[in-house]
C-alpha angles and dihedrals in degrees: 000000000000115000134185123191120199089311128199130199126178123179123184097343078311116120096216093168117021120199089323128176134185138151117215112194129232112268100019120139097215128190108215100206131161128123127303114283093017091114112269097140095037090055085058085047088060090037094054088043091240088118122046107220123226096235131350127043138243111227129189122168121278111262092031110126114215126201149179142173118288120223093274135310113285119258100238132144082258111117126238097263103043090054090055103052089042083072092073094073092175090062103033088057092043091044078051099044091051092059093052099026110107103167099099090220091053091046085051092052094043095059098037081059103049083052099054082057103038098232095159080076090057098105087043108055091045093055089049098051090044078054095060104038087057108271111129115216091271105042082057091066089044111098114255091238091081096055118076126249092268090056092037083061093060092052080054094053094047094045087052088051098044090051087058100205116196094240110045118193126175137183122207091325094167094061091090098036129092121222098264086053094046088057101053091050099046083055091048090047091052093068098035105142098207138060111295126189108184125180103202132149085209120124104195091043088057092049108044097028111043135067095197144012135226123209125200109191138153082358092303132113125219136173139220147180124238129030132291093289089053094045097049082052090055101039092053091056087041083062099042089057094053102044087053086048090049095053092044084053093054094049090054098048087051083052097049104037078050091063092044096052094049096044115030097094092047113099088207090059107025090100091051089044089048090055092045096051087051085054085057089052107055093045112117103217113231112233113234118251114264113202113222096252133167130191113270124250114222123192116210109240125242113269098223124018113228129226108259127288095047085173134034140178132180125184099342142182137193146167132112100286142001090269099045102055105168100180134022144185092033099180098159137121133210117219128206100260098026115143112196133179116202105222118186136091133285107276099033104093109281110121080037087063104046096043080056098051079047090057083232081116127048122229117231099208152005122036136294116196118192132180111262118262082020112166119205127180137192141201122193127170096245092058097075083080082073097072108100101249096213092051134097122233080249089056099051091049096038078065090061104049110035131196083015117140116260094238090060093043086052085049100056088045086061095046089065096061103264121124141235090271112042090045086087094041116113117250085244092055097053138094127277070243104043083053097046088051097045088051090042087058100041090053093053097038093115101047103260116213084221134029123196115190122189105200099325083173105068096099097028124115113225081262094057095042093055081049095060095042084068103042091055089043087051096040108093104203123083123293131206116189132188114178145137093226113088098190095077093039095062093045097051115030132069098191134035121202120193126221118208149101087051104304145051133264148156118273112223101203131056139260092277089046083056093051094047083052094048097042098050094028088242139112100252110235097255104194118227107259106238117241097254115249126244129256106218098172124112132249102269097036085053092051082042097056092039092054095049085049090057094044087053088045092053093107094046091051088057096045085051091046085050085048094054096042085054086052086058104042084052090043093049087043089042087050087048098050090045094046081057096051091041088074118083097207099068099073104064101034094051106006083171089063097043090049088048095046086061101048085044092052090039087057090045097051088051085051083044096061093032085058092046102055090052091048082051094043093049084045107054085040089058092051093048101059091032081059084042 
């Protein structure tokens, strides 16, 4: 068990949690989500004891061990693996102490206790978590001296989880991941058997992997069941009751204030006035609901669409020399309004084959046609040290359109989602996600026909990344994506190519095909999609057979509006019982109630999705045979 008790943080002269408490039960798999820059690293700071707090404390049971991921692995000569089990310091000292033990009882206990933690899997299990964070049999014997920092930050993430703390946390562990590895953490995670705290901006994480959530806003902590889904659910009728209660409380304090005003002055009424205007004053206000907003991104459109395709390649071939060929037999196009998404794993050609499409590589052989006038632009992570660090997103963009009016230079900065404040920032004083939108919208300033994008999540808030989800859905041109969150995969993308075994294909399946294939290591069975018949009635024979169907299906369509009015009646008991724990105070005037009340809400949730799956089954039932 986590608890925090009226916890204070202050960074810099800023209050970024402000008498905050929260428990988070043993055993709980928690998201830790809020905006950028709310305090989500600086609250593990304070868990992990790395940052004193100003008031409060953070308590977890003696004997618990807590970890997190270090920097990155060392670069040492030490191989992968052994890197790895040496994380395990318990096993590693008692493996140690049974070579050199000779008291017979020492070496009993020794061994009783390296079976209690089953330590003769050892080798096993970290090669299996290496396996699934990228690393093949033999780059786990190589030294970790010869990977880069990103890799060497996945040697660090598999050491933490091999060493199974009891307390997991885990910040942004999927920004240097790529998608293959993100799935198989979110699966890991999953199963963890300990406590996990994760603070992640990805959907699908939140919603596979956790059990809870954990929300810091306006320098509180809250927490909820479910995962993010769940909690957006909650939190939106949160906010809905408390918009209605603020403006009943409005109404009240007119009505009062009204009565002050008229009668004040009047002997015969002073005493009744006076009592009212005590009744003002005790009035907490009620804050106005503020909707979790963030500022839109918006793509220029191509000035001019191209014929399709607007891409093709036959027989190519591409790497970075004749002898370093790292994909082959190329034979793809690329239409106008394509939106790919590149599947495979790190190492096998991704980021190749979009800095060719991006004419920054070269191709060896073969033949690339493109339409002619064709603009293609790229981001790339590593772009973003590009941006002059001294100068202001106005600046950046008043290169770009010389002798322009400032109004109209002011007004394309905002149009890539940055505010009025941050527009006269220098580059070196913004976000990871005021850079990567500045950058987002300087790649794309001329209206490119295709837009390839290489995890353009990583420093986006959930907000952001939403923002970015539209603008691509509303952006006409073509769209290559290569990210880790599938999420926005998913939304934004009609075809997914893979890219592996040294070239690049369509993948027939879709994203929940792939993770099937990464998680148990085979192709899924994807079954052929049938040619549609065709429908050959008339008119008035097709209105005729759909009106006997939905008199058939009569019984079905009352069972589904019970089950919605069910739906309503759990949603409105889930919205009171949250409205009761929201409030502090509870659980120290009547800790029974509030203990009642969860186990009350917790029942009703799992009504609630009970309730759920039958209104989707009779659903999907009803269109079936309306579509007949």
């Amino acid at each position: 068990m986590l608890t925090i008790t009226d916890l204070t943080l202050r960074i810099a002269g800023r209050t970024l949690l402000d008498n905050a408490s929260v428990t988070v039960p043993s055993g709980a798999r928690a998201g830790l989500v809020g905006r950028n820059g709310t305090g989500k690293t600086t609250l593990f700071r304070a868990i992990t004891g790395d940052l004193q707090a100003d008031t409060g404390s953070v308590a977890i049971p003696r004997g618990l061990r807590l970890g997190q991921v270090a920097q990155e692995a060392p670069g040492t000569e030490d191989s992968l693996i052994d890197i790895v089990l040496a994380a395990d310091t318990e096993r590693a000292e008692l493996l140690e102490r049974a070579e050199t033990e000779t008291d017979p009882n020492e070496i009993g206990e020794i061994h009783m206790r390296l079976v209690d933690i089953d330590a003769h899997s050892g080798e096993a299990r970290a090669a299996s978590i290496l396996s699934g964070l990228g690393f093949d049999a033999e780059a786990q014997l190589r030294p970790a001296s010869s990977f880069s920092g990103g890799w060497r930050m996945r040697v660090a993430l598999a050491a933490l989880l091999f060493s199974r703390p009891d307390v997991l946390l885990l910040d942004e562990p999927t920004n240097y991941l790529d998608l293959e590895g993100t799935l198989w953490l979110e699966n890991f995670v999953a199963r963890y058997p300990g406590t996990v705290l994760i603070i992640s901006h990805d959907r699908d994480l939140l919603n596979k992997a956790v059990n809870s959530i954990l929300h810091l806003e306006n320098r509180k902590l809250v927490f909820y069941r479910g995962g993010f889904d769940a909690f957006e659910r909650q939190r939106a009728e949160q906010m809905t009751l408390l918009e209605k209660a603020r403006e009943k409380q409005d109404v009240k304090r007119k009505h009062l204030q009204s009565f002050v005003d008229r009668f004040r002055a009047k002997a015969s009424k002073a005493r009744q006035a006076q009592s009212r205007l005590k009744m003002l004053e005790k009035m907490q206000p009620i804050s106005a609901a503020v909707e979790d907003r963030s500022s839109p991104i918006r793509f220029p459109e191509p000035q001019k669409l191209l014929s399709s395709p607007i891409i093709r390649l036959e027989h190519v071939r591409a790497g970075y020399s004749r002898d370093n060929i790292i994909l082959r037999n190329l034979d793809l196009r690329i239409d106008q309004d394509d939106r790919i998404a590149l599947l495979g794993a790190n190492g096998n050609g991704k980021s190749t084959f979009a800095k060719m499409l991006a004419n920054r590589l070269e191709f060896v052989e073969g033949g690339i046609v493109k339409a002619q006038s064709m603009k293609v632009a790229m981001f790339a992570q590593h772009q973003l040290d590009d941006l002059i660090p001294d100068n202001t997103p106005v600046d950046h963009v008043r290169a770009l359109m010389k002798g322009e009016p400032e109004s109209k230079v002011r007004a394309r900065v905002a149009q890539m989602g940055l505010d009025r404040d941050r527009m006269d920032t220098a580059a070196k004083d913004l976000s990871g996600g005021e850079k990567a939108r500045l950058l987002l919208g300087l790649i794309a300033f001329d209206g490119p026909h295709l837009l390839i994008l290489d995890e353009p999540t990583n420093h986006l808030d959930m907000q952001a990344r939403e923002a970015l989800m539209l603008a691509l859905n509303d952006y006409s041109g073509a769209v290559i994506v290569i990210s880790h969150d599938r999420h926005l995969v998913e939304a934004t993308v009609d075809r997914l190519w893979i890219v592996r075994g040294g070239t690049v294909e369509p993948y027939e399946g879709d994203i929940e095909d792939y993770r099937t294939e990464v998680l148990t290591g085979r192709p899924p069975k994807i079954k052929p999609v049938a040619e549609p018949e065709v429908d050959r009635r008339s008119g008035q024979e097709k209105r005729k057979d759909a009106a006997e169907r939905r008199k058939e299906l009569a019984p079905l369509h009352k069972k589904i509006k019970d089950a919605e009015g069910e739906l309503a009646k759990l949603q409105k008991a889930i919205a009171s019982i949250d409205a009761d724990l929201a409030s502090p105070s509870l659980y120290e005037r009547d800790p029974q109630r509030a203990a009642k009340l969860a186990k009350d809400r917790a029942d009703a949730e799992q009504r609630l999705v009970r309730a759920e799956e039958r209104w989707l089954e009779m659903s999907q039932e009803y269109e079936a045979g309306v579509a007949g």
